[in-house]
C-alpha positions in Angstrom: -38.7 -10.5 -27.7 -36.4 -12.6 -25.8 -33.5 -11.5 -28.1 -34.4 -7.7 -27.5 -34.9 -8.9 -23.1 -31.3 -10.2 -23.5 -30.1 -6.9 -25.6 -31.4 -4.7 -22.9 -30.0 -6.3 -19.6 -26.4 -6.8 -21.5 -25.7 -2.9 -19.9 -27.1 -3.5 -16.7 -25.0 -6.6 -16.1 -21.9 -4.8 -17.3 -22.6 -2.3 -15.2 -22.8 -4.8 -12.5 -19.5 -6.2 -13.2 -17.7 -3.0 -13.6 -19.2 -1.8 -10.1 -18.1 -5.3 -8.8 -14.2 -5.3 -10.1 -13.8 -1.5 -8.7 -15.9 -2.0 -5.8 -13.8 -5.0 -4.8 -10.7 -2.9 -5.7 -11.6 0.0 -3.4 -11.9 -2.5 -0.6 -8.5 -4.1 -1.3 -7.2 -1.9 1.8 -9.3 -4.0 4.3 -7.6 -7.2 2.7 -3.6 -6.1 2.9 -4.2 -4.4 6.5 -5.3 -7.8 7.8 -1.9 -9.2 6.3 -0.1 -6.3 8.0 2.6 -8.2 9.3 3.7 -10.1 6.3 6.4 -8.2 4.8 5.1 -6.6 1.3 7.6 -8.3 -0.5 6.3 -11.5 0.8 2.9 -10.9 -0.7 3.5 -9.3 -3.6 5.4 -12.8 -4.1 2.4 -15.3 -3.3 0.1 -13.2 -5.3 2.5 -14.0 -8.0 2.1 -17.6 -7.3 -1.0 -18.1 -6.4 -2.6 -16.2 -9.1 -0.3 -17.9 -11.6 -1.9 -21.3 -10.6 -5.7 -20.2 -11.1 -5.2 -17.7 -13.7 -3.5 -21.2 -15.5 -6.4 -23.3 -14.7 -9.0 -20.8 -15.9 -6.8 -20.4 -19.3 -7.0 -24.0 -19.7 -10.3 -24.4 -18.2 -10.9 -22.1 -21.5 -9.6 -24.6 -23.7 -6.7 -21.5 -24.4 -4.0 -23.0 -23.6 -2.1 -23.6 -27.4 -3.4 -20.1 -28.0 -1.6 -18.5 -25.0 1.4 -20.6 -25.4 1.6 -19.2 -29.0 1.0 -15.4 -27.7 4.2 -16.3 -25.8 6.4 -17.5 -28.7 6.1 -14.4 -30.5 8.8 -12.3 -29.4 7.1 -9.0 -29.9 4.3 -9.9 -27.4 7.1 -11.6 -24.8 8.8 -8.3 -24.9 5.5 -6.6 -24.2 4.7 -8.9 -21.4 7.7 -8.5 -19.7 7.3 -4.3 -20.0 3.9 -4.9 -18.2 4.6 -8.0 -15.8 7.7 -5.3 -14.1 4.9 -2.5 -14.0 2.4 -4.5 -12.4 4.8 -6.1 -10.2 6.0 -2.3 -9.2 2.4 -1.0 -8.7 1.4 -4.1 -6.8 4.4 -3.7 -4.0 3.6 0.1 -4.1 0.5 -0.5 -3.1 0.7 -2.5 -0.6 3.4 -1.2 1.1 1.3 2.2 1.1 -1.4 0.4 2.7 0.4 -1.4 5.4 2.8 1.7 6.3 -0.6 3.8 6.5 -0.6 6.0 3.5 -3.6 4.5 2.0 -5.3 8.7 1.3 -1.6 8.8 -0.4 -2.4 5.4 -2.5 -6.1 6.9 -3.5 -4.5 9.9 -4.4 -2.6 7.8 -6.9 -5.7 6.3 -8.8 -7.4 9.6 -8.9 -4.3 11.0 -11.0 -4.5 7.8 -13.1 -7.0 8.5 -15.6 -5.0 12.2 -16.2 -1.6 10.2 -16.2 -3.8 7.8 -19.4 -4.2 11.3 -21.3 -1.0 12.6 -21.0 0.5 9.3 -22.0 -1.7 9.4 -25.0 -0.8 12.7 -26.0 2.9 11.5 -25.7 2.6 8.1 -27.3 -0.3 7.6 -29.6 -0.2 11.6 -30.8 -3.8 12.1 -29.4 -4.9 16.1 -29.4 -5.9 17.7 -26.3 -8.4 19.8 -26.2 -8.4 23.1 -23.9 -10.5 21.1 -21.6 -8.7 18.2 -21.3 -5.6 20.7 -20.7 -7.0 22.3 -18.3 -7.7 18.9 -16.6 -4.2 18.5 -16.5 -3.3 21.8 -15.5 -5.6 21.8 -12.3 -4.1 18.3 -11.3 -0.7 19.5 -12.1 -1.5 21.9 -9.2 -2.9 19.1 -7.2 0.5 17.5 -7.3 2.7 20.5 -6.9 0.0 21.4 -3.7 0.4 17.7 -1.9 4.5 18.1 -2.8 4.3 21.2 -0.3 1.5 19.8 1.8 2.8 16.2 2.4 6.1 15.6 0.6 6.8 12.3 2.3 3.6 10.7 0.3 3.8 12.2 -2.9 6.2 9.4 -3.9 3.5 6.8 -3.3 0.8 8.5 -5.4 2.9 9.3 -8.3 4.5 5.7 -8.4 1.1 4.7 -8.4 -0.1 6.7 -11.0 2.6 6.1 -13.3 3.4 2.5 -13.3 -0.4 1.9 -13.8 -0.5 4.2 -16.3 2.6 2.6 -18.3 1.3 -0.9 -17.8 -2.4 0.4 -19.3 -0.2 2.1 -22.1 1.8 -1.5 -22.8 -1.6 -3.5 -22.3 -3.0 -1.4 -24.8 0.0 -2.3 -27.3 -0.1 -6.0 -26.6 -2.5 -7.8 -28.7 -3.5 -10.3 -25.9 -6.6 -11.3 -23.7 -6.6 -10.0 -19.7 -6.7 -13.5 -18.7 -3.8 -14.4 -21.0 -1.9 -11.5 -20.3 -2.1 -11.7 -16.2 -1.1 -15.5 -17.1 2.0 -14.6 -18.8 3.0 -11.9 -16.3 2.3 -13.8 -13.6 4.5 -17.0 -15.4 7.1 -14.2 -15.8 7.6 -13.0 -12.3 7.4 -16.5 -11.0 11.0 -17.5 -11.1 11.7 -14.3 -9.0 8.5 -14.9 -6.7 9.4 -18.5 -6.0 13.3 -17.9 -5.5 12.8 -15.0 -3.0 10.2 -17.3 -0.8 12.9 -19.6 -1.3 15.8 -16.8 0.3 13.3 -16.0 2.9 12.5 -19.6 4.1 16.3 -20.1 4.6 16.6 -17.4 6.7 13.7 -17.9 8.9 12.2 -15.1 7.5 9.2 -16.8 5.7 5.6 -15.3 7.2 3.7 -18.4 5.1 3.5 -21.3 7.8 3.6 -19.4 10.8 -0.6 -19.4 10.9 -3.5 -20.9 9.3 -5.1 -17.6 8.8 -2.0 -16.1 7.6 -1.5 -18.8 4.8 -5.4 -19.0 3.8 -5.0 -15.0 3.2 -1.9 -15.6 1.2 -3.6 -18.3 -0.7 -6.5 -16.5 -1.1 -4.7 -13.4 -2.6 -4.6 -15.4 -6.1 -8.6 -14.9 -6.2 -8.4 -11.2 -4.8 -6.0 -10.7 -8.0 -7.8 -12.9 -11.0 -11.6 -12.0 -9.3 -11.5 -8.4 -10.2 -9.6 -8.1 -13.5 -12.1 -11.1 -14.7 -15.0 -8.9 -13.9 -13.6 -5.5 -15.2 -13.0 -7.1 -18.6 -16.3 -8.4 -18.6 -17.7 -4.6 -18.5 -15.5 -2.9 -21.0 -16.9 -5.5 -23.5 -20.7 -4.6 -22.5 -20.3 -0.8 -21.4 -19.4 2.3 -23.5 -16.2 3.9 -22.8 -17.7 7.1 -21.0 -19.3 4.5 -18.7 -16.8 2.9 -17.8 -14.3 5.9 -17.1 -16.9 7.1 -14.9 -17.4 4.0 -12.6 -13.2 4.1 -12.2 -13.9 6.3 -9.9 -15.3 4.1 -7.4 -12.0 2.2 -6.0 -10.2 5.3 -5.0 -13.3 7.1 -3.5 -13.3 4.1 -1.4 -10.0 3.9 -0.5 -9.8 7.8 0.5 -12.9 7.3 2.2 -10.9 3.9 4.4 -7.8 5.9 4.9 -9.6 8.9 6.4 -12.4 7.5 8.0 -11.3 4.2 8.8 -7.9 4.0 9.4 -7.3 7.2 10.8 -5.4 9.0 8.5 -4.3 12.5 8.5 -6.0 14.7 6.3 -4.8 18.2 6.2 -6.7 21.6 4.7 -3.4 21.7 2.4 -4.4 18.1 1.7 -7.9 18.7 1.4 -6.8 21.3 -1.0 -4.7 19.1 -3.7 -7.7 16.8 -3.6 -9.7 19.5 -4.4 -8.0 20.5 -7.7 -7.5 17.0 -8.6 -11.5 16.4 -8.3 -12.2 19.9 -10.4 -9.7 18.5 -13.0 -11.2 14.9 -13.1 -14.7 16.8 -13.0 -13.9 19.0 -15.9 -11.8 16.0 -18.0 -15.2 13.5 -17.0 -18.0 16.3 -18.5 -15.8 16.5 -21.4 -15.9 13.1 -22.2 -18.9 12.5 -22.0 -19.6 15.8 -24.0 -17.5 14.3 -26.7 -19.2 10.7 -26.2 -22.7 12.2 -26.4 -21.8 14.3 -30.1 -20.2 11.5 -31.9 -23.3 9.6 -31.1 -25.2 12.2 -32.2 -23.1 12.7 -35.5 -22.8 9.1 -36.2 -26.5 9.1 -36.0 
């Protein structure tokens, strides 16, 4: 009985983490506009540091510490890691910089084309088969993008950046046969050279945000939890939850942010706007349904 309790509430709790991580990720825009006037450089540098530091401690909290050490020794997975630690590190000052120059809709816009940008990327590298639902997926957010280029040019950069260098760094995640705490410890250890020498430039040239405030350095600090907290929790469900599951709560965090940028923050939101959007949902609507259409007959044939 107790085995069979414990079976039961593994779902629920993964769904709990996985509503957690992208819950936590949709608010990230209330975080970075309090930090507004920190350069994004600047935090995408303490983040670096910062998260190195805990993300450390928790590996060796973990008793990993040989393990990851050996991960890094192997020059096929330090090649890897430095693929993903410059995607990350490009997505990360993307995304703030969107948030703080008010283009968050832009930056949402970015994670909605994210699970599209995963299927193209595994038609392209892994040789996966598209369907002529999944193509049509593409093609309706295909027009999405070609719609915001003429509705909003200035933004498109933001959401395709976006889009793409989180879509690479899934692809080179996917490749690199290491745990998400290991691998955000060796990107993290990666960029920190760069990180710690650029605080260092900025510092000698009066530049340097950290120290200026309490509340301004506690944020900074803090960003190291915002990082880890997240990813942590988001591994946590795709060990517990089903694929289709999962790539339907992954919605959440842009929702959010559109939601911030438009109703929060202010942000313009045109029909011609409202329009890309729209094909980008029907696509995500009609690539979601078929997922889970596929999800629900390979039960049903493995059964």
């Amino acid at each position: 009985m107790a085995a069979s309790s414990a079976s039961s509430s593994a779902p629920l709790r993964g769904v709990a983490h996985g509503m957690g991580a992208y819950l936590l990720w949709g608010l990230m825009p209330l975080y970075f506009k309090t930090l507004a006037s920190v350069m994004p450089t600047e935090i995408v540098a303490h983040r670096i540091l910062w998260a190195l530091l805990l993300v450390i401690t928790l590996v060796a909290w973990r008793r990993s510490l040989a393990a990851w050490i050996g991960y890094l020794k192997t020059p096929a997975v330090l090649r890897l890691m430095m693929a993903s630690a410059a995607l990350i590190a490009i997505n990360w000052l993307a995304y703030i910089w969107a948030v703080n120059h008010d283009h968050v809709v832009a930056a949402s816009l970015g994670y909605f084309l994210n699970p599209l940008v995963n299927v193209l990327l595994g038609m392209l590298v892994f040789h996966e088969r598209l369907d002529r639902l999944q193509w049509l997926a593409v093609a309706l957010a295909a027009s999405g993008v070609a719609t915001m280029a003429w509705a909003a040019p200035g933004g498109l950069w933001i959401s395709l950046t976006l889009a793409c260098s989180f879509g690479f760094y899934g692809m080179v995640r996917k490749l690199a046969p290491i745990g998400p705490l290991e691998g955000l410890a060796s990107e993290t250890l990666l960029l920190s050279p760069i990180a710690l020498l650029y605080l260092i430039w900025l510092g000698a040239h009066g530049s340097l945000a950290f120290g200026s405030s309490p509340g301004i350095d506690a944020l900074l600090i803090f960003s190291a939890v915002t990082t880890a907290l997240p990813l942590l929790l988001f591994a946590s469900a795709a060990r517990q939850l089903r694929y289709a599951t999962l790539g339907l709560l992954q919605y959440i965090a842009p929702t959010l942010q559109f939601v911030l940028g438009v109703f929060v923050f202010g942000e313009a939101f045109t029909v011609r706007m409202a329009a890309s959007f729209g094909l980008i949902w029907i696509g995500l609507a009609v690539f979601t349904g078929n997922a889970l259409a596929n999800h629900r007959r390979a039960r049903r044939e493995r059964a």
